[in-house]
TORTOR-683245 format. One line per 3 residues: their letters; for each residue x, y, z of C-alpha. Coordinates in nm, 2 decimals, decimal comma. Example, Ala and Ser with C-alpha at 12.3 -4.5 7.8 and 13.67 -1.06 7.14 Angstrom:
as) 1,23 -0,45 0,78; 1,37 -0,11 0,71
This chain:
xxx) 0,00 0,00 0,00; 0,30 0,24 0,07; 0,48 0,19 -0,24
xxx) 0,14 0,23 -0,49; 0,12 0,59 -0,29; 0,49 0,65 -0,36
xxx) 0,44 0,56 -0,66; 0,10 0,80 -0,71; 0,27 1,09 -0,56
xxx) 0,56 1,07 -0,80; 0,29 1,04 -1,10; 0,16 1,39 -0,96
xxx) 0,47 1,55 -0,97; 0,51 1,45 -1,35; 0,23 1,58 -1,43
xxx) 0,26 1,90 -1,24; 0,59 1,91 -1,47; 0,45 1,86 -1,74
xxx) 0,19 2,10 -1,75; 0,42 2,40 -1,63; 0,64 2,31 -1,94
xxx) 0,96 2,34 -1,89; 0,97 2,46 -1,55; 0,99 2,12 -1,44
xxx) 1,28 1,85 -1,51; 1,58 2,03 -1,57; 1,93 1,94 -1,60
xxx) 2,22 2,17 -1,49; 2,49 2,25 -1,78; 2,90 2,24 -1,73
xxx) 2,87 2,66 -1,82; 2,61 2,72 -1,54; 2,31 2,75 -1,77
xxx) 1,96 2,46 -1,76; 1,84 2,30 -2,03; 1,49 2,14 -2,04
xxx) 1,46 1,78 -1,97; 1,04 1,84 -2,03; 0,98 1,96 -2,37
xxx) 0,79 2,32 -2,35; 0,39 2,21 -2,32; 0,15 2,36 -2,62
xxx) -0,19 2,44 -2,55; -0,37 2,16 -2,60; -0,67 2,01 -2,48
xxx) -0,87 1,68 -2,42; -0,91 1,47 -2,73; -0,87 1,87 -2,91
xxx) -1,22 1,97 -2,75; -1,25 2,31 -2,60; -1,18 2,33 -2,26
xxx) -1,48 2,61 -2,22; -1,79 2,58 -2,39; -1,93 2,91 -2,61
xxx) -2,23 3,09 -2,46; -2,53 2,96 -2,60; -2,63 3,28 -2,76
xxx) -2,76 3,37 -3,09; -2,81 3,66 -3,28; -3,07 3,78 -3,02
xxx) -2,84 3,87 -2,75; -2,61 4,12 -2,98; -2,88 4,29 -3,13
xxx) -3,02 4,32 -2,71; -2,65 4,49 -2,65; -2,68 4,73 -2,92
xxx) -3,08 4,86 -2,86; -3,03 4,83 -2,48; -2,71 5,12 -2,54
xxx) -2,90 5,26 -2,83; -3,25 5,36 -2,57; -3,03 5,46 -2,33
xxx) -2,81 5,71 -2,54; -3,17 5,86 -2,70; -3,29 5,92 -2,35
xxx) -3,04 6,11 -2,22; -3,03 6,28 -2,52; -3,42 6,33 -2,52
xxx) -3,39 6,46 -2,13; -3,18 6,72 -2,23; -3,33 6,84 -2,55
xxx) -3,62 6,88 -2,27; -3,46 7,08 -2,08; -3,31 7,27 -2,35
xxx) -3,69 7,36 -2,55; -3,53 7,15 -2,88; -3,84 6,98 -2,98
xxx) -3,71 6,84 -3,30; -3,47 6,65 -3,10; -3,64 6,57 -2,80
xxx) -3,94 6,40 -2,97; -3,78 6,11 -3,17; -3,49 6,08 -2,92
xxx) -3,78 5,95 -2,66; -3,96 5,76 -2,98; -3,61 5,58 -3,05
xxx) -3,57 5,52 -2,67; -3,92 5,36 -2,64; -3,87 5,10 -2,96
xxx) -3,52 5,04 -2,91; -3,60 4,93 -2,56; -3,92 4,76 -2,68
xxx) -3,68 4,56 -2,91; -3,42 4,50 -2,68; -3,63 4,32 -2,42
xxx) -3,83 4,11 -2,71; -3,46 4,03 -2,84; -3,39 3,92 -2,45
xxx) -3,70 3,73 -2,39; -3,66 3,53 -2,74; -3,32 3,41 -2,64
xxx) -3,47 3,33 -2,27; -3,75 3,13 -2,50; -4,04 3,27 -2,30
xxx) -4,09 3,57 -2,06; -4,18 3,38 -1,73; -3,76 3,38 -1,75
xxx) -3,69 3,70 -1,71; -4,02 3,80 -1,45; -3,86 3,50 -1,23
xxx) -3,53 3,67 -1,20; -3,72 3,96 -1,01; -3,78 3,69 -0,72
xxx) -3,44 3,82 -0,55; -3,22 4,13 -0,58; -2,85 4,00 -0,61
xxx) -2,61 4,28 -0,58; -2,30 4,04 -0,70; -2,49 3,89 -0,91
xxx) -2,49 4,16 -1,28; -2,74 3,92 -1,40; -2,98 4,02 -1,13
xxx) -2,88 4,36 -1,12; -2,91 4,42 -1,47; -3,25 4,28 -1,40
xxx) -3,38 4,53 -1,17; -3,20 4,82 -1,38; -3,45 4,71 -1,74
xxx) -3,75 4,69 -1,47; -3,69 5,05 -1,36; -3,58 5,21 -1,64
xxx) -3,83 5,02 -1,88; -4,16 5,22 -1,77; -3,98 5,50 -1,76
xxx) -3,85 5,53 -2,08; -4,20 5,40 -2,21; -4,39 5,66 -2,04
xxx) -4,20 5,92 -2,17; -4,25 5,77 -2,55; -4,56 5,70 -2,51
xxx) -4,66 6,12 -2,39; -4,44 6,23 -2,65; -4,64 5,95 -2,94
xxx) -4,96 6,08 -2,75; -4,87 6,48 -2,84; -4,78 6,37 -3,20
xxx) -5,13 6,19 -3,26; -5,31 6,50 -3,09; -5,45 6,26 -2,88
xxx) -5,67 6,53 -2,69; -5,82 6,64 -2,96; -5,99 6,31 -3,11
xxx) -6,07 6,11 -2,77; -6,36 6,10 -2,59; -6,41 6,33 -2,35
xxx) -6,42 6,07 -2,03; -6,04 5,99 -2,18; -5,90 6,32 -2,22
xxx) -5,80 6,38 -1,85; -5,62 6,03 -1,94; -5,40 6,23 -2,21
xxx) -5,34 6,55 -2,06; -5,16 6,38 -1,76; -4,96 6,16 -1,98
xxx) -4,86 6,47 -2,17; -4,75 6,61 -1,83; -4,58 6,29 -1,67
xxx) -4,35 6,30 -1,98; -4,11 6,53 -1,86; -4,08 6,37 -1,53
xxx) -4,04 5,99 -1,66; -3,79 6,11 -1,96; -3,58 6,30 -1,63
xxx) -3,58 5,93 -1,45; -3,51 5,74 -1,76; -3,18 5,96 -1,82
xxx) -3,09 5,90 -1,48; -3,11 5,55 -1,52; -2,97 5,55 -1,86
xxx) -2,60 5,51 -1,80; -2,63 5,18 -1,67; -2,85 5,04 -1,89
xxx) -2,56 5,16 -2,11; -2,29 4,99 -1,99; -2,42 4,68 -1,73
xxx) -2,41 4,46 -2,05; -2,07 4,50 -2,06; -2,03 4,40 -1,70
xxx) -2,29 4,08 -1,77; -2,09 3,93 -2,03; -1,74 4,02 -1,86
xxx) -1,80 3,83 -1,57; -1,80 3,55 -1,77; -1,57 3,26 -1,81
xxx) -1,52 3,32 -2,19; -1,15 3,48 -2,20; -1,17 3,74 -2,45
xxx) -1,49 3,92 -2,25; -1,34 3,85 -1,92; -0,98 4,03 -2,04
xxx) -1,15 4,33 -2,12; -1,37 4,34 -1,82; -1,19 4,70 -1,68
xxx) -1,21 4,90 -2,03; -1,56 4,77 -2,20; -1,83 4,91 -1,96
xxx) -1,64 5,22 -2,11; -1,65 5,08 -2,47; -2,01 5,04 -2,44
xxx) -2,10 5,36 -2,23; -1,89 5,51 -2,57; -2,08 5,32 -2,84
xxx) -2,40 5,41 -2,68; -2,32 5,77 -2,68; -2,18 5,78 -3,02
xxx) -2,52 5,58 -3,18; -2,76 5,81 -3,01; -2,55 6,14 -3,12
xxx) -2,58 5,95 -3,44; -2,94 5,93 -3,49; -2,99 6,28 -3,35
xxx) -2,81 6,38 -3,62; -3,04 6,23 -3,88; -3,36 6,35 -3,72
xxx) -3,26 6,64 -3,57; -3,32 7,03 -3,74; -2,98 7,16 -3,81
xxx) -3,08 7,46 -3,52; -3,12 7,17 -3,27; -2,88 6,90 -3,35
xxx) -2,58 7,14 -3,12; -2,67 6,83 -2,85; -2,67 6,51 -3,08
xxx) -2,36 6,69 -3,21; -2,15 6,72 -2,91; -2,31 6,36 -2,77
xxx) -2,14 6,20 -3,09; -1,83 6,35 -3,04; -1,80 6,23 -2,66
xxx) -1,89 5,91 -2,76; -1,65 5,84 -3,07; -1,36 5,97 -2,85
xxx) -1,47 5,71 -2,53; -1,54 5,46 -2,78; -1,22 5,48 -2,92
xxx) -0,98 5,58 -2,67; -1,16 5,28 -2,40; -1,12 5,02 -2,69
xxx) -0,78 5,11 -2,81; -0,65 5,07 -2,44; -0,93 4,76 -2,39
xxx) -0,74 4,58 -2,70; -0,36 4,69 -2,51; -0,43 4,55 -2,19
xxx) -0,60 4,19 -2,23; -0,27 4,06 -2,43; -0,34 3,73 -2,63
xxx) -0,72 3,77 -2,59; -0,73 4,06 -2,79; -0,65 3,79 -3,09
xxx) -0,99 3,72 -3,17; -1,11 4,12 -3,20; -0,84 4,13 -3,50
xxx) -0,90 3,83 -3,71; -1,14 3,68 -3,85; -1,51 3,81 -3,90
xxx) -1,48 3,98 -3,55; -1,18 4,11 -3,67; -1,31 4,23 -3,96
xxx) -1,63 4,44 -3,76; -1,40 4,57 -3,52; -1,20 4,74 -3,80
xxx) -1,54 4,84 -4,01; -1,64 4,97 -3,67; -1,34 5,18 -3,58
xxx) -1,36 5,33 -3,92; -1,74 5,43 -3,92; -1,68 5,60 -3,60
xxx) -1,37 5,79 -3,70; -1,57 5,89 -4,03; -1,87 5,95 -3,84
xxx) -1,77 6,19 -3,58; -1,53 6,41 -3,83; -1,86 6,44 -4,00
xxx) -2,07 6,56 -3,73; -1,76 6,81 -3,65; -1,79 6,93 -4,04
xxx) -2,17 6,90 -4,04; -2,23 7,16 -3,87; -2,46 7,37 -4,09
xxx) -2,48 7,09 -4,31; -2,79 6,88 -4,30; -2,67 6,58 -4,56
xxx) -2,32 6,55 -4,43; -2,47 6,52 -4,08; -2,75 6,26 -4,19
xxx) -2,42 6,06 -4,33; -2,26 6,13 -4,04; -2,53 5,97 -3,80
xxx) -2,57 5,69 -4,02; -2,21 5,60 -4,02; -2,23 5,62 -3,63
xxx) -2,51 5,40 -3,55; -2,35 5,10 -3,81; -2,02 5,16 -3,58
xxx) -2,21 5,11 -3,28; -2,38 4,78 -3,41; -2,04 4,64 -3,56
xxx) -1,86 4,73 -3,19; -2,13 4,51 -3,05; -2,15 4,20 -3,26
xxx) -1,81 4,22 -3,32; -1,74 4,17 -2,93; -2,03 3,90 -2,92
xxx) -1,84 3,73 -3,19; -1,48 3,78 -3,04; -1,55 3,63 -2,74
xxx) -1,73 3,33 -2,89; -1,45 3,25 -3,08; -1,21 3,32 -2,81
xxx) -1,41 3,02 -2,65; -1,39 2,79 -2,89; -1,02 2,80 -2,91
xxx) -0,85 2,62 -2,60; -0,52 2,85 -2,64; -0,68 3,17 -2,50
xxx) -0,76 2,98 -2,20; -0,48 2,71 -2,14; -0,20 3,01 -2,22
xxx) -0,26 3,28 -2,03; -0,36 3,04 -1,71; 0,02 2,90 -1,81
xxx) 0,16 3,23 -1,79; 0,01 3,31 -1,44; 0,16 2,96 -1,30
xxx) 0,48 3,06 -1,45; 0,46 3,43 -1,28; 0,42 3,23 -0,93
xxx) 0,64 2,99 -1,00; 0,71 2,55 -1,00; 0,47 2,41 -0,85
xxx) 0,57 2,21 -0,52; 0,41 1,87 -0,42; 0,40 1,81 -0,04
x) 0,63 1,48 0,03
């Protein structure tokens, strides 16, 4: 019985070897120097499957990231054309919020498969859980934004004109409550923005969880930059000063966040270069660049800043799916995982087996 556990222990220590590469097994050279008995390890993995399994998302959950940051963007942009007395941004900034939020939870609930999902999540409040948090934050930004669309969609019917009289009082105090509910939905509105970047981050899937410092930035960026965009193609040139400078911000933060995002998670930036994601994250960078020159030239423009717009919303959706995709493929690939875990064991050094 004593010799099999000898002989068990010394099994572990191979292996322990073996997996550190060539930290383990070396022999001593006549100049001083080591050479490795254990031939460096490459990243494999069992029978060549992937050692994590891809998030079983489809399509849905993308398009959920981009209208989530898109209705949060428009409301803040839609509080503060308010504010300001621009109606002709103001009115289709709240519109935009209201179906882009209206399509971002139907995108949600489809890849869920039925809605019971998501109203069972409200059974608890989980502060470390960004599932459950991001929960809450849709439930009380939701109404919000929909009672604010729904007084501004109200005022553009003339709703008080052609209802019955027992269902005016009904309109006039959704016209009222508009301001109020657009106010909270801004309020709210920056973390709708970015908690989808802190779901998807806290994640096993390496190329999401490298980036978890810089991409509630990327997304807080994109958001901003596709609803300066689409103010930009609604807006009168008078009003658009808002959508204009919101564009700007957004471009820069979108930029700047991902440039330093892509510098600081090492290999697991590979999959944002190459490939399809690659190839969105590029077509991305470009629209915005493009796009927010154009809202900078624009000014008194009204065609170049419609361009302008468009090119910034298409940035924004190709920043999203082309993260989605990134990290899927990241996934799928047992090097971003096995490599950077062997680098860490490295950093701490051979492992040691108790005698």
């Amino acid at each position: 019985m004593s010799s099999t556990h000898e002989t068990q222990r010394g099994n572990l220590k191979h292996d322990v070897r073996a997996v550190v590469g060539s930290a383990g097994g070396r022999r001593r050279r006549r100049g001083g120097g080591e050479r490795a008995m254990v031939p460096p390890a490459e990243f494999t993995s069992y029978y060549g499957r992937p050692v994590l399994k891809a998030a079983p998302w489809s399509v849905d959950i993308p398009a959920y990231l981009f209208l989530g940051g898109l209705a949060a963007g428009s409301s803040m942009l839609g509080a503060g054309a308010d504010v300001t007395g621009r109606t002709s941004l103001k009115r289709p900034a709240r519109l935009m919020a209201l179906g882009a939020i209206t399509g971002s939870m139907f995108a949600l609930v489809h890849d869920l498969g039925r809605p019971a999902r998501f109203v069972n999540m409200l059974r608890v409040a989980k502060p470390t859980s960004p599932m459950s948090v991001g929960t809450w934050i849709l439930t009380m930004y939701g109404p919000l934004a929909g009672l604010a669309g729904a007084a501004e969609l109200a005022e553009t019917v003339r709703a008080e004109k052609w209802l019955p009289g027992r269902l005016r009082p009904f309109a006039r105090l959704l016209r009222v409550s508009g301001r109020p509910a657009g106010i909270g939905a801004a309020l709210v509105a920056p973390a709708v923005a970015s908690y989808t970047a802190v779901l998807i981050s806290d994640t096993a899937t390496p190329t999401w969880h490298a980036g978890h410092r810089e991409m509630p930035f990327v997304f807080a960026g994109s958001a901003a930059a596709a609803a300066g965009g689409f103010g930009l193609l609604t807006a009168s040139t008078e009003d658009a000063g808002p959508a204009r400078r919101l564009a700007v911000g957004g471009v820069l933060l979108d930029l700047g966040s991902a440039q330093a995002m892509e510098k600081s998670m090492g290999l697991a930036a590979e999959p944002l270069q190459q490939g399809t994601p690659g190839k969105l994250m590029k077509a991305a960078k470009a629209l915005n660049a493009l796009g927010g020159v154009g809202a900078v030239l624009g000014r008194r423009n009204r065609a170049l800043s419609a361009a302008s717009g468009a090119a910034l919303v298409a940035g924004s959706v190709c920043t999203r799916f082309g993260i989605f995709y990134g990290g899927q493929a990241s996934a799928k690939d047992p090097k971003y995982t096995v490599v950077p875990q062997r680098e860490r064991v490295d950093k701490q050094g051979p492992t040691r087996i108790p005698e």
